[in-house]
Structures are given as structure tokens and as C-alpha cells.
C-alpha positions as CSV (number, residue, x, y, z in Angstrom):
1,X,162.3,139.5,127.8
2,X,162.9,142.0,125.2
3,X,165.6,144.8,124.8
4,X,165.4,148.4,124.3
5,X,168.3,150.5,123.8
6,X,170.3,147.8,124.9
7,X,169.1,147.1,128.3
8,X,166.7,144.2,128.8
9,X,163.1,145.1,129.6
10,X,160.4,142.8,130.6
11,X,157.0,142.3,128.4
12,X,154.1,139.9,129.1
13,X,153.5,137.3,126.3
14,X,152.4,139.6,123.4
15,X,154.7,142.2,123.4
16,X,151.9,145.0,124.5
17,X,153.0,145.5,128.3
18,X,156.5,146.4,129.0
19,X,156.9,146.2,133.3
20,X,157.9,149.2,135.2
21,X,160.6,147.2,137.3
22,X,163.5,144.9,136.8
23,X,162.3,141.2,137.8
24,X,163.4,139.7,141.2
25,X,164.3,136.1,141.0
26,X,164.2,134.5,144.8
27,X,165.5,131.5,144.6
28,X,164.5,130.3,148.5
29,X,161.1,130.7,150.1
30,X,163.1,132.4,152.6
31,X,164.7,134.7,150.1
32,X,161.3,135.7,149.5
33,X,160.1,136.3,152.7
34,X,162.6,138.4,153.6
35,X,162.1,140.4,150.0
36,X,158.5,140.9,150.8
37,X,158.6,142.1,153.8
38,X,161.1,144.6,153.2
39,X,159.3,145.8,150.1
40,X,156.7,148.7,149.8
41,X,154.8,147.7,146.9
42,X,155.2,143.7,145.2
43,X,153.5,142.6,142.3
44,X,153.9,138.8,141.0
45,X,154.9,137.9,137.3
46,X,153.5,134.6,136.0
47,X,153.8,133.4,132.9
48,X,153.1,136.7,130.9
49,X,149.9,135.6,129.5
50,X,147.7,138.5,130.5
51,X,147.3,141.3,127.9
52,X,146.9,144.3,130.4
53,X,148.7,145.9,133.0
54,X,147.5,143.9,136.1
55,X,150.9,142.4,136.9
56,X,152.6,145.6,137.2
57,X,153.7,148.0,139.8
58,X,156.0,150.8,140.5
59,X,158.0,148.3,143.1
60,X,159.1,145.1,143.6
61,X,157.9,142.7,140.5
62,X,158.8,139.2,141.0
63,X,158.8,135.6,139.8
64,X,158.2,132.2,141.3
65,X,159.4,130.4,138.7
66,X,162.9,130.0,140.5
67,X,161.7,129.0,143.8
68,X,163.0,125.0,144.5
69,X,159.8,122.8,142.7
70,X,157.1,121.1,144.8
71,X,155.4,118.3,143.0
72,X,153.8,115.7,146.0
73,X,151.3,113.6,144.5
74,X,148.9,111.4,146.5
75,X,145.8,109.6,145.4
76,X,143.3,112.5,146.3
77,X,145.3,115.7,145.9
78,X,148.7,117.6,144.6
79,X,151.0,119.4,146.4
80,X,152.5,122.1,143.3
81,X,154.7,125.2,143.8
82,X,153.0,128.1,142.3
83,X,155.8,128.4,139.5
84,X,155.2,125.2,137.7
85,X,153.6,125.4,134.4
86,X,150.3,123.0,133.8
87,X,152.4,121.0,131.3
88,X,154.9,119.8,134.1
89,X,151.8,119.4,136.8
90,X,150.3,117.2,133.9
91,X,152.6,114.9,132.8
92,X,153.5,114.1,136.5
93,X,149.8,113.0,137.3
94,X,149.2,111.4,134.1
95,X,152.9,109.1,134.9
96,X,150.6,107.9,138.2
97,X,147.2,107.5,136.7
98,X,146.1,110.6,138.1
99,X,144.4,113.7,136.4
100,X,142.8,117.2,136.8
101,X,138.9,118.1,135.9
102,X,140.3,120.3,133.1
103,X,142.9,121.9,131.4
104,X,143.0,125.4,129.3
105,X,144.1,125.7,125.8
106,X,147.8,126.0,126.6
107,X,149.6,123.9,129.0
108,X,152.7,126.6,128.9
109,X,150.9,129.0,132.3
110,X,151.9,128.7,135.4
111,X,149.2,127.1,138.1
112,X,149.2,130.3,140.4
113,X,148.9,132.8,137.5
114,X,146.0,130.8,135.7
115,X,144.2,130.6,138.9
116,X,144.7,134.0,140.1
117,X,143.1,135.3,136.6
118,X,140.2,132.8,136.7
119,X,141.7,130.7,133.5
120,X,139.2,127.8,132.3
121,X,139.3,125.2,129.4
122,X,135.5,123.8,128.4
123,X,132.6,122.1,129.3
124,X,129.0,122.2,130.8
125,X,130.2,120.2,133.9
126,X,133.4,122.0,133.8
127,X,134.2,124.6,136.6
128,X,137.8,127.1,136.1
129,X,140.8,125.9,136.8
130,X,140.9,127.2,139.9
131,X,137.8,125.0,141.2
132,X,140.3,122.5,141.2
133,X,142.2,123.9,143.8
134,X,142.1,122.5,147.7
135,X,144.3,124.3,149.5
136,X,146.4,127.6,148.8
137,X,150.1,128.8,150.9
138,X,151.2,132.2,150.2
139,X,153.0,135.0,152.2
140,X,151.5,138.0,153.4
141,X,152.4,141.5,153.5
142,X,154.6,140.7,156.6
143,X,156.7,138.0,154.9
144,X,154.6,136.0,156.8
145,X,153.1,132.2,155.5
146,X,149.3,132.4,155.7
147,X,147.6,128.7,154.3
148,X,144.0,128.3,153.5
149,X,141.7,125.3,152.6
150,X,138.6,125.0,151.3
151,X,137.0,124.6,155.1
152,X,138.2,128.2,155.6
153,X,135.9,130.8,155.2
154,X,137.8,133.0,152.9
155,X,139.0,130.4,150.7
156,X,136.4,131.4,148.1
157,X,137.3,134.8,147.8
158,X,141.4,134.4,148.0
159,X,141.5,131.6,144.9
160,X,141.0,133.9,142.2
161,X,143.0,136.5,143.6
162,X,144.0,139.0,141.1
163,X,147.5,139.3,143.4
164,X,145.8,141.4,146.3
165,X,146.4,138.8,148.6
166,X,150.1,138.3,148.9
167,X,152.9,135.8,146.6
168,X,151.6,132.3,146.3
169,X,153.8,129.8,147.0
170,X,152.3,126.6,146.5
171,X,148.8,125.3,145.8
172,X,147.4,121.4,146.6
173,X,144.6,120.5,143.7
174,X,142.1,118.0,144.3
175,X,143.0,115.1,141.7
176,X,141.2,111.7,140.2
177,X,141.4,109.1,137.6
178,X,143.1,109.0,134.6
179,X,141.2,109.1,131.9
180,X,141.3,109.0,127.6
181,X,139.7,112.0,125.4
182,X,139.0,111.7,121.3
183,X,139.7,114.9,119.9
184,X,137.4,115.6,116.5
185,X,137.5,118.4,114.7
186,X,134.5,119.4,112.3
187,X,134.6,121.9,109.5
188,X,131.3,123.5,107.9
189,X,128.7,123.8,111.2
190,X,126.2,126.8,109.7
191,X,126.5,129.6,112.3
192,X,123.0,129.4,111.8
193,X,123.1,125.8,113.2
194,X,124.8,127.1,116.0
195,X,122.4,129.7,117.1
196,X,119.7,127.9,116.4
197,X,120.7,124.5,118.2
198,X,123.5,126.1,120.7
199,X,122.7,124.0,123.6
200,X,123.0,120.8,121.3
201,X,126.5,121.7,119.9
202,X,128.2,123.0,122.9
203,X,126.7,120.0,125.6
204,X,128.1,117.4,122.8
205,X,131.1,116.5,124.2
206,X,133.6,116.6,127.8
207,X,134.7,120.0,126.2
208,X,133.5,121.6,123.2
209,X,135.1,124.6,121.4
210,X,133.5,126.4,118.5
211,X,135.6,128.7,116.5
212,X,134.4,131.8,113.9
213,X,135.4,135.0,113.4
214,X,131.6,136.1,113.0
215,X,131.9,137.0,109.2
216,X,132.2,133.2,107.8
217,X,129.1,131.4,107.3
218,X,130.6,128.2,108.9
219,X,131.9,127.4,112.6
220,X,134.8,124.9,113.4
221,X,134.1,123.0,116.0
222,X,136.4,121.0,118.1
223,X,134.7,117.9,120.4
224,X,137.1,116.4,123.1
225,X,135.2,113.9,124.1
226,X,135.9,110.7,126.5
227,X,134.1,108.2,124.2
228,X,136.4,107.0,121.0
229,X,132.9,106.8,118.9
230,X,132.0,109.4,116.6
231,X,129.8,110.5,113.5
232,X,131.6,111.7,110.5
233,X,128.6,114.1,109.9
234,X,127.1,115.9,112.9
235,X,124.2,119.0,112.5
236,X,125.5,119.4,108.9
237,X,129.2,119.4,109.7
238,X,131.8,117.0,108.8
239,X,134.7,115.5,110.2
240,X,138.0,117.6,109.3
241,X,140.2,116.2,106.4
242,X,143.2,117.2,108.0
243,X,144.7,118.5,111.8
244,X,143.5,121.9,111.8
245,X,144.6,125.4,113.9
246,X,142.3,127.5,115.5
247,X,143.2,130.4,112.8
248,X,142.5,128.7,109.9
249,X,145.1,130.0,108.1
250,X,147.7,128.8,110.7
251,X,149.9,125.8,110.5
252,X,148.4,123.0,113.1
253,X,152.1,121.5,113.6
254,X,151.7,122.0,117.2
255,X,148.1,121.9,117.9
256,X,147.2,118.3,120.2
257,X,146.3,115.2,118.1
258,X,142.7,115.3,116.4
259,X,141.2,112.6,114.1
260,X,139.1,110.8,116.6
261,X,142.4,108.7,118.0
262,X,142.3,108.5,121.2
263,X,144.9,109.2,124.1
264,X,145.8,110.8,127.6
265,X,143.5,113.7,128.6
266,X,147.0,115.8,129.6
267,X,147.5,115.4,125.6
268,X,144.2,116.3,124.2
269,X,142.4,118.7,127.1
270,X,144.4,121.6,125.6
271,X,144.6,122.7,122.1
272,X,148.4,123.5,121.9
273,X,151.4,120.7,122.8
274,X,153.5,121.3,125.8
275,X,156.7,121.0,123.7
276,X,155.7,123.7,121.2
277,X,156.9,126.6,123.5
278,X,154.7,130.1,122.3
279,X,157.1,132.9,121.1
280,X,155.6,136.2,121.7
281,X,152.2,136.2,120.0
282,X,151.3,139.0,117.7
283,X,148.1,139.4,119.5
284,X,145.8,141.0,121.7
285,X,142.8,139.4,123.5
286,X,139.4,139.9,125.0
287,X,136.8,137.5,126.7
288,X,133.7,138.1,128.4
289,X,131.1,136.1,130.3
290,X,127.4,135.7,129.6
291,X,124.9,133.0,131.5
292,X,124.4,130.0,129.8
293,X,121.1,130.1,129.2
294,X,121.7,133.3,126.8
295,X,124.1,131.9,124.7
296,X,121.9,131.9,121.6
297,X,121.4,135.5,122.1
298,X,125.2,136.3,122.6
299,X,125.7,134.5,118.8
300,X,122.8,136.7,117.6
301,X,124.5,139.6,118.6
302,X,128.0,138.8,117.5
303,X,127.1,137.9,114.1
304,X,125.3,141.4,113.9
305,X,128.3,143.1,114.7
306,X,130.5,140.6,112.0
307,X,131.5,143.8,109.9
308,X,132.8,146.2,113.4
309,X,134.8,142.8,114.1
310,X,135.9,142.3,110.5
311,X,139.3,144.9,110.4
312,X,140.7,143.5,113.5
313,X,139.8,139.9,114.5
314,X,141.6,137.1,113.7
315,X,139.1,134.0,115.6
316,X,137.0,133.7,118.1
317,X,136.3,130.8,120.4
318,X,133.1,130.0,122.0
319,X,133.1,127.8,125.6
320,X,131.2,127.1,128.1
321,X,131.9,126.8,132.3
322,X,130.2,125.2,135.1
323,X,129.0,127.5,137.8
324,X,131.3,127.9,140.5
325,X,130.9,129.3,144.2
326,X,135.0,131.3,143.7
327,X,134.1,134.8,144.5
328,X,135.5,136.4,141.6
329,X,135.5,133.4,138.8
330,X,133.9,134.6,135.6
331,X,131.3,131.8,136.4
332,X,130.4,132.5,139.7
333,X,127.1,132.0,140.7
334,X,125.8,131.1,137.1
335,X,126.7,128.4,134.2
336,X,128.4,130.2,131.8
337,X,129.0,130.9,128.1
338,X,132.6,132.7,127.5
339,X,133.3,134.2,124.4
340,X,137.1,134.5,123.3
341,X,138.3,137.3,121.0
342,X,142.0,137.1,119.1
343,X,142.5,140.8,118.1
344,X,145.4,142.0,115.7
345,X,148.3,143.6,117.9
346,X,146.9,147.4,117.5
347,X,145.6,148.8,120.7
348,X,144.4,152.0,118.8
349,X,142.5,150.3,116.3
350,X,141.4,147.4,118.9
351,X,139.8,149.4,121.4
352,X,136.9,151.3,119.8
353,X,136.0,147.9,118.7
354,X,136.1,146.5,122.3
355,X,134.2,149.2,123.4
356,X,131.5,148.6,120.8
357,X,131.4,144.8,121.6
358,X,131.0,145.4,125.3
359,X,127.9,147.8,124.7
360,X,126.2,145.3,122.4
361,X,126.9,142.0,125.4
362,X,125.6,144.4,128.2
363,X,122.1,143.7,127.9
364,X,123.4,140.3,128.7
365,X,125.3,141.1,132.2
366,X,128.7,140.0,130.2
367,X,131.5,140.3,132.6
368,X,134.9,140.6,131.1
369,X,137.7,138.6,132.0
370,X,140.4,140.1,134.7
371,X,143.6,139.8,132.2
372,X,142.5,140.8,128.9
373,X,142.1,143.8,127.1
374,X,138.4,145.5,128.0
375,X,136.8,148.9,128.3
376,X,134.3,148.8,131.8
377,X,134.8,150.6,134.7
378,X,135.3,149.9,138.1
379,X,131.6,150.1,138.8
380,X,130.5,148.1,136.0
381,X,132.6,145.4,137.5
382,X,131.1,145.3,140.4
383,X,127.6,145.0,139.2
384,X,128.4,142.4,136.9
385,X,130.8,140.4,140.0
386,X,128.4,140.7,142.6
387,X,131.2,139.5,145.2
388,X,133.9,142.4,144.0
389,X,133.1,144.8,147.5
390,X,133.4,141.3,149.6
391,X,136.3,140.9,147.8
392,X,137.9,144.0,148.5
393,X,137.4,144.1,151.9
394,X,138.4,140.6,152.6
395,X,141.7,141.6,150.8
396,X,141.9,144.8,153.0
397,X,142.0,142.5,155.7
398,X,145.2,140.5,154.6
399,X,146.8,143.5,153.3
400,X,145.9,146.7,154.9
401,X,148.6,149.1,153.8
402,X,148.0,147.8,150.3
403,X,151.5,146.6,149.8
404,X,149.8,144.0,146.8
405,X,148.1,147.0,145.0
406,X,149.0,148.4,141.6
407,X,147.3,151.0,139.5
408,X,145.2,148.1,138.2
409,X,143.4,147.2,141.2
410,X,143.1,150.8,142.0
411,X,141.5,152.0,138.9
412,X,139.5,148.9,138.8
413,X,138.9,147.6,142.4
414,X,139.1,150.5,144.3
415,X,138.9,150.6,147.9
């Protein structure tokens, strides 16, 4: 929330969005039945941490956050209300010895919000968040509760829903063992090393991270890793002499515990504490998604582009994700690389830069993520997500006046 000639205005994470509509706060299921279906249009606030305008709308924009918590844990799944931030989820499995496949860098978003975007952490065996997810509850255009599973046929294609489905209420997310990661961090890789032997570096580890911003001759990388072994030298890189941030220049005060000691994967998965809570973040951000198996080539490209990245960067991360079968996950269909971009907070001097980037990655079918900044049209996007026309019909079907539409989804999944 920030305030504008004294009247309080709402603004996603960074500052760069400010909402069209003063936020509803339902603080019953019912209460939010009866507010949808009384509604023209209804967009869905999560936890503000997308960077464009795909939560907004010229109606109803609401929150979940107040709705009475859900948090039923058995030994195969969990019961969450769409509101809750991973960091609660988290702590509440870990308390039973239970745990989720993965986790993203920040444990502050909200379950339904991560998985509506397609959010993901790390990993060659590591699907998005949202492949976690069994079982979805949310209400329709008619106020009406609608709940799908993963035996549904159109559970694949309502997961990662950018909103055009209706308000989720709840979600159940399949759940196993506890288990321990060692977090290492290594200063100095060559970002020759890392072209040159990509596969190596980024299938060392649960969940591997690699951090530049494509003008340094070195990479930081950061293994999470279930093992507590580790080398103190690894493809000419050493073990970190201190905690370190992504930025380098940042404090690490509230990045997870590194050093190789080991503890609970809720506490190491991502790279930010729960009880540092993010004030806005002087940021903008891109990511885009390029096969697996052209990784090499996407490093290539970025370092030849090092000097366009130069005036506005301030780090990139480099991932990876398991394919998944979610209709619109950034890894659907293929294993994937995704490559992160921290931009400064100027949209002016940002996007001629993102437009650049996106020409160079095309040659690599790079699809950019649903939340962040990025330049391609609506019919690059559906080349590049081969499911988007499945998906816009099977959203037709669950909302046929378009109550869930915004000038997002219009300008970018258009009917």
C-alpha cells in the first residue's frame, strides 16, 4: 500500500503497478461468493510479486489473504487456503515431518498466486510449484464452488491459471518426507566453465542456482544439495568465505544459512528467510524459458549481449525445471533452462533492453514468464506455449461472459 495525495493506493511488490480499484477484503467464503457473483469484472491480488499489470482490472480487485485459514495435513497431501504464504505452508509440514518437492526463492508468496503465475525454485528433477498441486477449489463466475483433481480432464490447463478461471479458494498439494539440504555457496566459477561444462554445474546438486550479471568473468553459484559432503574447490571455484546475497553488493543478513551446515529443506530450499519480510524492492524483472538441452547456447548469447545488459542489470540467476504436463507452465512439454533478470526500477530505460534480449533468445523458442516485464505479443505467445488456444477455450468454458478478464489477458490471450 502506498499513498498518493493522501488517499491510499494499491501497488504490487516493486512499486511499478499501481491498481485501478480499491481492494476488497472478504472475510467469509460466503462473503465472497456473494461478491463475485454480483460483480462484472474480478481480478485476484496475491502477494504483489508480479511486475506487470496482470492482476488488474477496471472492477472488483480482491484479496484472499483474509478468508478464515485452511491448513489440514495428512501423510499424502495438504489441504491450504489459497491466501497463505509458502512460509506458513512450510513450517506447518516441516513441524510433522512432511515436505513439498520444492520451494522458490522467497517463502513471502502466497500458494495460489505462485501457482497461477507458474512460480518454480531449481533443479533437473524439479517441476514448478504448481506440479505439486493435487487438487484445486475455486468459485466461478456464478459465485458458484467448482473443484478439480488431477483425474479431471481440465486439471492441466486450470493449475496455472493466470486468473481466468475464477478466485481460488483453497488448493490440496501432494506432500512427502522430510528431508535435510547443505546449502554451499561458491565464488569464482569462469563463465567460461559454465558454458563450456553447463550440464555438469547445474545437474550438481537437488537445486542449483548460478548467478552473473553477464559482464563479470566469474559466476556464483549456489548448490542446495541433500548430501552434507562437499569439495571446497569444484570446476575451479571455491567455497565462499562468507554468507553471501545474490547481488553481490547486498548485505546477506537475511539470505538462508550457507556454509555447508546442514538443516530443514523449508530453511534452505529458498534463498531469503521467512522472517525477513521484503519491503518494496527497487526492481523490475524478466525471465524467460529455453529447453534444456540449449542452455550452453542461451550463456553464449547472454554473455555477447553483456554491454546492452550492463546500464540496467543488477544479477541474473540461471535455473533449471523438470518438464511438466501443466498447460501453461514455462516447462511444459520440455526440461527447461530459465533465465532470471533483476533490472533497475526504470521501465523507460528497461524495455529497449528487454526487447533486444528477447530477439537474441528467439532462435531458442524462449518463452517469457506470465508476471514479469517482457515485450512479445500475443501471437508469439502462442507459438512458444503450444497449449495457449486450448487454454483459452477451456477458460471460455468456465467463464463465458469473461467476468475474470482484464486488459492483460486481452492483449495477451485474446479470444
Amino acid at each position: 500500500m502506498v499513498r498518493r495525495k493522501g488517499l491510499a493506493v494499491v501497488a504490487n511488490w516493486a512499486g511499478n503497478v499501481e491498481f485501478s480499484s480499491v481492494l476488497e477484503r472478504p472475510r467469509s467464503v460466503a462473503e465472497l461468493q456473494e461478491l463475485i457473483a454480483a460483480a462484472e469484472k474480478v481480478r485476484v491480488l496475491g502477494t504483489g510479486h508480479s511486475f506487470n499489470r496482470i492482476a488488474d482490472t477496471s472492477g472488483t480487485l480482491l484479496t484472499v489473504a483474509d478468508l478464515p485459514k485452511v491448513l489440514e495435513i495428512g501423510t499424502s497431501g495438504a489441504t491450504v487456503s489459497a491466501g497463505l504464504r509458502y512460509g506458513e505452508i512450510t513450517a506447518a509440514l516441516q513441524a510433522r515431518g512432511l515436505a513439498l518437492h520444492n520451494l522458490g526463492s522467497l517463502p513471502h508468496i502466497s500458494v495460489a498466486g505462485a501457482c497461477a503465475t507458474g512460480t518454480h525454485g531449481s533443479g533437473d528433477t524439479n517441476g514448478p510449484l504448481a506440479d505439486a498441486v493435487y487438487a484445486i477449489t475455486f468459485i466461478d463466475s456464478s459465485g458458484s464452488l467448482v473443484t478439480l483433481t488431477r483425474d479431471d480432464p481440465d486439471f492441466n490447463g486450470a493449475v496455472i491459471s493466470l486468473g481466468a478461471f475464477g478466485v481460488m479458494v483453497s488448493m490440496t498439494l501432494n506432500v512427502e518426507r522430510s528431508y535435510e539440504i547443505t546449502q554451499v555457496v561458491y565464488d569464482g566459477l569462469p563463465v567460461q566453465r559454465l558454458q563450456s561444462s553447463f550440464d555438469a554445474v547445474m545437474s550438481s546438486a537437488y537445486s542449483v542456482s548460478a548467478f552473473t550479471d553477464w559482464v563479470d568473468p566469474d559466476v556464483m553459484v549456489w548448490r542446495k544439495q541433500k548430501t552434507p559432503a562437499f569439495d571446497r574447490e569444484w570446476l575451479g571455484a571455491k567455497v565462499a568465505d562468507g554468507p553471501r546475497h545474490p547481488i553481490k553488493v547486498m548485505p546477506a543478513d537475511y539470505a538462508t544459512e550457507q556454509g555447508g551446515i546442514p538443516g530443514p529443506w523449508n530453511e534452505r530450499l529458498p534463498h531469503f528467510r521467512l522472517e525477513f519480510t521484503p519491503s518494496n524492492g527497487d526492481e523490475l524483472q524478466s525471465e524467460y524459458f529455453v529447453p534444456r538441452r540449449r542452455g550452453a547456447e542461451a550463456v553464449e548469447i547472454l554473455r555477447s549481449l553483456g554491454s546492452q545488459l550492463a546500464p540496467v542489470i543488477q544479477v541474473s540467476e540461471i535455473r533449471t525445471i523438470a518438464k511438466s504436463d501443466l498447460w501453461l507452465s514455462p516447462s511444459q512439454g520440455r526440461d527447461t533452462v530459465a533465465l532470471h533478470f533483476t533490472w533497475i526500477q526504470d521501465e523507460d530505460a528497461v524495455r529497449p533492453v528487454v526487447e533486444a534480449l528477447e530477439a537474441a533468445l528467439a532462435p531458442l523458442d524462449a518463452r517469457p514468464h506470465w508476471g514479469k516485464v517482457f515485450a512479445a505479443d500475443a501471437a508469439t505467445l502462442a507459438q512458444r506455449y503450444p497449449k495457449v488456444p486450448d487454454f483459452i477455450a477451456l477458460a471460455g468454458r468456465y467463464d463465458p461472459a469473461g467476468k475474470f478478464r482484464n486488459d492483460y489477458l486481452d492483449t495477451y490471450l485474446p479470444r
